[in-house]
N, C-alpha and C positions, 0 to 999 in steps of 0.2 A: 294744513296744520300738522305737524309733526309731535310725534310722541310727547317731548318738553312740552308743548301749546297743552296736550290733555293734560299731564300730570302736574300744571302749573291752576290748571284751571281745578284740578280734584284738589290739589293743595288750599287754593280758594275756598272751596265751596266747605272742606274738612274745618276750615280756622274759623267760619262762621257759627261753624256747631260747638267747637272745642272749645273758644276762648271765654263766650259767658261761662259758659257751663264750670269750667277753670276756675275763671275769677266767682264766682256765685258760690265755691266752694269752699276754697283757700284762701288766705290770704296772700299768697306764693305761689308762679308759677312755672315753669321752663318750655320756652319754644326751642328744640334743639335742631337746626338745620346742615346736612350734610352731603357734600358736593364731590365727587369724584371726579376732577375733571369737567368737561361739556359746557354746560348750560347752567350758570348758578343763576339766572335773574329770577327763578322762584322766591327766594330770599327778599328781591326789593318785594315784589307780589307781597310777602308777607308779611313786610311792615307796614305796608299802606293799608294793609286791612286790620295791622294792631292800632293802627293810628284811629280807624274809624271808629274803636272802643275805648277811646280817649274819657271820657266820662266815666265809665264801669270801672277804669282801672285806680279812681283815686280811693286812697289805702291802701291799695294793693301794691305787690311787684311781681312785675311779669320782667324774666332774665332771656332775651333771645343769644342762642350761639351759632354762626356762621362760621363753620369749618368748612376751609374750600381753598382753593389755590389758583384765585384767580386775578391775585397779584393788586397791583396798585388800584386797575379800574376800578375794579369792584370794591374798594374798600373807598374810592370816591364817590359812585353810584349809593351803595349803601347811607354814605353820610349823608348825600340830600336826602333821604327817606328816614333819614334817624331824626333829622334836624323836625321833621314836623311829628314826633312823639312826644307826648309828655316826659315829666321827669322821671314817671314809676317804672318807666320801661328800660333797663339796662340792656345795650346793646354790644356785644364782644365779639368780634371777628378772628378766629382762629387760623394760623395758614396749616394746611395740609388736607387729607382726607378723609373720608369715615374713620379711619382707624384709629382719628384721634378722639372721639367721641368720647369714647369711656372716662380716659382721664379729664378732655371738655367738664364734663357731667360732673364726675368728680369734683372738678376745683369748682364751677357754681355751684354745689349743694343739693343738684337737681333731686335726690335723692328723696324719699318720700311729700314728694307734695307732686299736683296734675304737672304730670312732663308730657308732651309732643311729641315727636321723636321722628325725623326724616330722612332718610339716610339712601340718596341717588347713587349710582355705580356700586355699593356695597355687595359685598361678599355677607353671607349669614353668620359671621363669623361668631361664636359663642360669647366672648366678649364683650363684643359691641351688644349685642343680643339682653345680654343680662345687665347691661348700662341701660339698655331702654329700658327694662321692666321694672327696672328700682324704682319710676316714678309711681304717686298712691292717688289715684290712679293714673296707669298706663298705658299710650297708645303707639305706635309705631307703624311708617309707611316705610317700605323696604324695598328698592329696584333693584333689580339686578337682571342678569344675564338669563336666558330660559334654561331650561334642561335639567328640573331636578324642583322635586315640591319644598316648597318651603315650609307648609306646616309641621312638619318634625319637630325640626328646628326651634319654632317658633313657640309649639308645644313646650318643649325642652327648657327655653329659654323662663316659661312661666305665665304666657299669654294664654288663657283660657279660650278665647275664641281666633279665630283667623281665616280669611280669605285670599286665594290668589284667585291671578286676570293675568295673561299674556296680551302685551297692546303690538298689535301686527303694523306697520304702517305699509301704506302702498309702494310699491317699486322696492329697491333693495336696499334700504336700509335695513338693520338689523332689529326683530322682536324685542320684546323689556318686559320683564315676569314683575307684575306689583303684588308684594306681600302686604296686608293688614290686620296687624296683632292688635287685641284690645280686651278688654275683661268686662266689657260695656255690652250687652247686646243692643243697645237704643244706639252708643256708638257704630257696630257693624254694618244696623237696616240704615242709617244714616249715610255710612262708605258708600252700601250697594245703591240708594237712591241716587248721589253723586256720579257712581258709577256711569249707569244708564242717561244723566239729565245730561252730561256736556255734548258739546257742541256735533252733533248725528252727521255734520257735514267733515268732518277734522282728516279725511283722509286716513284715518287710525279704526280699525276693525280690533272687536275681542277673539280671545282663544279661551276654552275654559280648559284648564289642564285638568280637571276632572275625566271630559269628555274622549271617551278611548277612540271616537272617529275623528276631533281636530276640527271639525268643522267653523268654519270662521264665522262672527259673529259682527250682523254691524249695529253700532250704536243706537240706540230707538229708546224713545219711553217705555214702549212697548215689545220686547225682543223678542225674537224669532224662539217658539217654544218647543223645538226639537230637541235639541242635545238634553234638555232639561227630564222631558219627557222619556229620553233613553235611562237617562241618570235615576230616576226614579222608577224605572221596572228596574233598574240592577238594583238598587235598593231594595225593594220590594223580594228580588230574587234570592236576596243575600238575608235577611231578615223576617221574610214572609209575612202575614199581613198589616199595617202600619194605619194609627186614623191619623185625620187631614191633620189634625196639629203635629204630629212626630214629621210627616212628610215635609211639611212647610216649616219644619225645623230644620230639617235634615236638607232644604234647598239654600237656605240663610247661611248654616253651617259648613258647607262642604260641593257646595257651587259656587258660580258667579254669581246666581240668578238671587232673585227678591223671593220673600214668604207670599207677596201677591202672586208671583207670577206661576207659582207653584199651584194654586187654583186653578187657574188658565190652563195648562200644562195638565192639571188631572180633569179638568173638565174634558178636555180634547180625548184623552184616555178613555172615559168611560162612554165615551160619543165612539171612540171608533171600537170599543169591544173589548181595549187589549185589559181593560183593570174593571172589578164589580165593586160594587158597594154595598154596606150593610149599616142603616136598612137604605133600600132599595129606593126612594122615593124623597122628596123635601131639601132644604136646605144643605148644601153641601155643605154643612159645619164641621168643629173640629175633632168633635168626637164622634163623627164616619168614618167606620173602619172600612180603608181600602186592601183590596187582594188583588195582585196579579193573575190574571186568566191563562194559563198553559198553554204554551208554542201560539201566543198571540203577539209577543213580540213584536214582530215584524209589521204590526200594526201602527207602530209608535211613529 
């Protein structure tokens, strides 16, 4: 399974969360889809899955836009997937790349009501950036090339929260850095569940660009709790002593990793000596205050 098979299958797994929650809100909504080149079939992916909220959607209008430049087929692949939508779904196929998005947006109206916002091959461009956050509320998956954090950016642009994930695939194909802006925290632990559920066999391993060793990461319900584990005595080191809620905040926030797994991660911690707790005994709940233990580090 190569990178497209994951991010086609997180596209999935994000539109089953998004689209009640959307339509239960608004009467209006925007699925804005954006293709640089590669691989657009995430698109048809996502009208077969607007088709299966066929029912939810009457009253409603949900506006899907497909910017993508992949010529004739794709604008015949899309029509058999349009052909089985209701009438409330307006479907517009744009030619060219992310970079038409903004004006996209623009001319549908996306503009304060739940926008989508997915944007393959793109550049952070400010721009496009602040076309996706005009939706009320707003969410944004962002690919791009590695080598440089996106949260800045993302910050900048007006997204309260955001996560990146480097998706590594086997052999030499080239990495893909996924940004996720949102102002939702039930939106984020939702990304990271997705995250971790697809497919553990896909060939595609994580990177956390957090993580100052790189250490590759493979796919599991369950992930491997080191990098996390380092992540949080720097934390710790940088802020000094933190209870379990700020930590399993601060894992949600500014990792890969889930607020469960952050548990795991300081359990492991205070099993091998490197962090103490106060008090001392009972329930690792979230107001136990954790401390880092001095030159234990290396315990982690």
């Amino acid at each position: 399974m190569s990178t497209d098979a994951v991010l086609r299958e997180l596209l999935v797994r994000q539109l089953d969360h998004w689209l009640p929650a959307a339509l239960h809100r608004a009467r209006r909504a925007t699925l804005a889809l954006a293709y640089a080149g590669g691989d657009a079939t995430g698109a048809e992916e996502a009208l077969r899955v607007v088709a299966e909220f066929a029912d939810r959607l009457r009253g409603r209008r949900l506006t899907v836009l497909v910017v993508a430049d992949d010529g004739t087929d794709l604008a015949v692949r899309l029509g058999a997937a349009e052909a089985a939508l209701p009438a409330d779904v307006a479907v517009h196929l744009v030619p060219g790349g992310p970079d038409r998005l903004p004006v996209a947006l623009k001319a549908a109206g996306a503009a304060g009501a739940p926008l989508l916002t997915v944007a393959d091959g793109a550049d952070p461009d400010p721009a496009l950036l602040a076309a996706a956050a005009s939706g009320r509320p707003a969410e944004l998956l962002l690919v791009t090339a590695p080598g440089r954090s996106l949260r800045p950016a993302l910050s900048a642009a007006g997204f309260p929260l955001a996560t990146e994930v480097e998706l590594v695939p086997d052999g030499d194909a080239p990495a893909r850095l996924l940004g996720y802006a949102t102002g939702s925290d039930r939106g984020l632990e939702t990304v990271k569940e997705a995250l971790w559920a697809v497919d553990e066999y896909a060939g595609v391993r994580y990177r956390d660009p957090a993580d100052p060793q790189g250490r590759l990461l493979d796919i599991s319900l369950d992930p491997e709790p080191g990098p996390l584990r380092r992540e949080l005595l720097a934390e710790l080191a940088r802020s000094g002593p933190r209870t379990v809620t700020e930590l399993r905040r601060f894992a949600t926030t500014a990792t890969v990793y889930r607020a469960a797994d952050a548990n795991r991660a300081l359990a492991s911690l205070l099993a091998s000596g490197a962090v103490t707790r106060d008090p001392e005994h009972g329930r690792l709940g979230g107001d136990v205050l954790i401390s880092a233990v001095p030159n234990a580090g290396s315990s982690a």
